[in-house]
C-alpha positions, 0 to 999 in steps of 0.5 A, spaced: 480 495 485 482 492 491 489 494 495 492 490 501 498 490 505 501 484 509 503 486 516 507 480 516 511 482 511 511 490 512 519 493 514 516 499 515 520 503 508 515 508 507 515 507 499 508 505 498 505 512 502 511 516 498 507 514 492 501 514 493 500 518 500 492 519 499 491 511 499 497 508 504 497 510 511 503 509 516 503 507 523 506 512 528 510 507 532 513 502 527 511 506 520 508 500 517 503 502 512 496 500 511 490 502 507 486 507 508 482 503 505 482 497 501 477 499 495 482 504 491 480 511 489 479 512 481 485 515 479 489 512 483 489 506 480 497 507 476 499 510 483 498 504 487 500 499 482 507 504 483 507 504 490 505 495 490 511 495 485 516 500 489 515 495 495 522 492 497 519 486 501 513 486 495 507 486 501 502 490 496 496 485 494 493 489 488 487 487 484 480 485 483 480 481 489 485 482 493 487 477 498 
């Protein structure tokens, strides 16, 4: 599974990183999240499922292919 955030639509809410901390790191300056890495640890597949759900402005792709 593949995870992606779109910087265009990120608000900087946190949600995603307080959900799944070890998969979403947040910018210093403005906390706007992106992956640690774009392919998902196993396990974390609910979590970040979760975090894409949580999203307010709905910027998490999740997926095989993940755009």
């Amino acid at each position: 599974m593949k995870v992606r955030v779109d910087q265009g639509r990120c608000q900087g809410h946190t949600l995603c990183a307080m959900v799944a901390p070890q998969v979403f790191e947040l910018d210093d300056v403005d906390g706007h999240a992106s992956p640690v890495d774009e392919n998902v640890p196993a396990g974390r597949e609910a979590e970040v499922r979760e975090a894409a759900r949580s999203c307010p402005e709905r910027a998490i792709s999740v997926g095989k292919d993940a755009p």
